[in-house]
N, C-alpha and C positions, 0 to 999 in steps of 0.2 A: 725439808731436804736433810737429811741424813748420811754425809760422806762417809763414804770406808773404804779403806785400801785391800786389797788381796794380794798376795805374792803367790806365785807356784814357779816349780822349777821346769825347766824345757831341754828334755835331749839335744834333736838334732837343731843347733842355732837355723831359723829361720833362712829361706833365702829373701829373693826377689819375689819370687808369686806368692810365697806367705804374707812379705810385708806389704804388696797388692791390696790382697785380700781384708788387710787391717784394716784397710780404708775404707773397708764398709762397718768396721765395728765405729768406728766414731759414730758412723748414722744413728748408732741405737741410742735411744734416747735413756738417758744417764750415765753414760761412760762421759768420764772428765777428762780421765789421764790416762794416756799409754807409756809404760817408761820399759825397757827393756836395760839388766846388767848383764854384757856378753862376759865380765869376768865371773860371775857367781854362778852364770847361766841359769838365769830369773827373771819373770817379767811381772811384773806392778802396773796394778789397773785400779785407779781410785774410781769409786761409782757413786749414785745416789742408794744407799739400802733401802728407798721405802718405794724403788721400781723396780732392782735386780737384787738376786743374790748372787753367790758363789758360785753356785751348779749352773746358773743361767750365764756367766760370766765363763768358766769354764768351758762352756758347750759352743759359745760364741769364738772365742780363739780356737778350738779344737776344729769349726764348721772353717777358718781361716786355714787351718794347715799346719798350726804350731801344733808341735810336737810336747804335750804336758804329761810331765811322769807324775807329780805331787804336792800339794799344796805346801808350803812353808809358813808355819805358827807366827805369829807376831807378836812379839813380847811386848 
């Protein structure tokens, strides 16, 4: 197993039926962590890398309803 974090940034702050919808990202198997900063307006998703990448991680919040403008580099 191969943890990794992704950060990306999100317009409109989630509501209620986005963070619903979250509840089915946990199902997928290798998402560890969800952490949203409503001050940076960024959400952080640690995963296993050797099931998911980025674009699938991505596409998964996106089929949720959050609103993702861009991924945020990690130094």
């Amino acid at each position: 197993m191969t943890l990794l974090d992704v950060v990306f940034k999100y317009g409109t702050p989630p509501g209620e039926k986005e963070m619903w919808a979250l509840n089915s990202a946990w199902e997928v198997y290798g998402i560890r962590k969800i952490k949203f900063d409503v001050n940076e307006h960024t959400i952080r998703v640690e995963y296993d890398a050797s099931r998911l990448n980025d674009g699938e991680i991505a596409a998964i919040l996106r089929r949720a309803g959050i609103d993702l403008r861009e991924k945020v580099q990690l130094v």
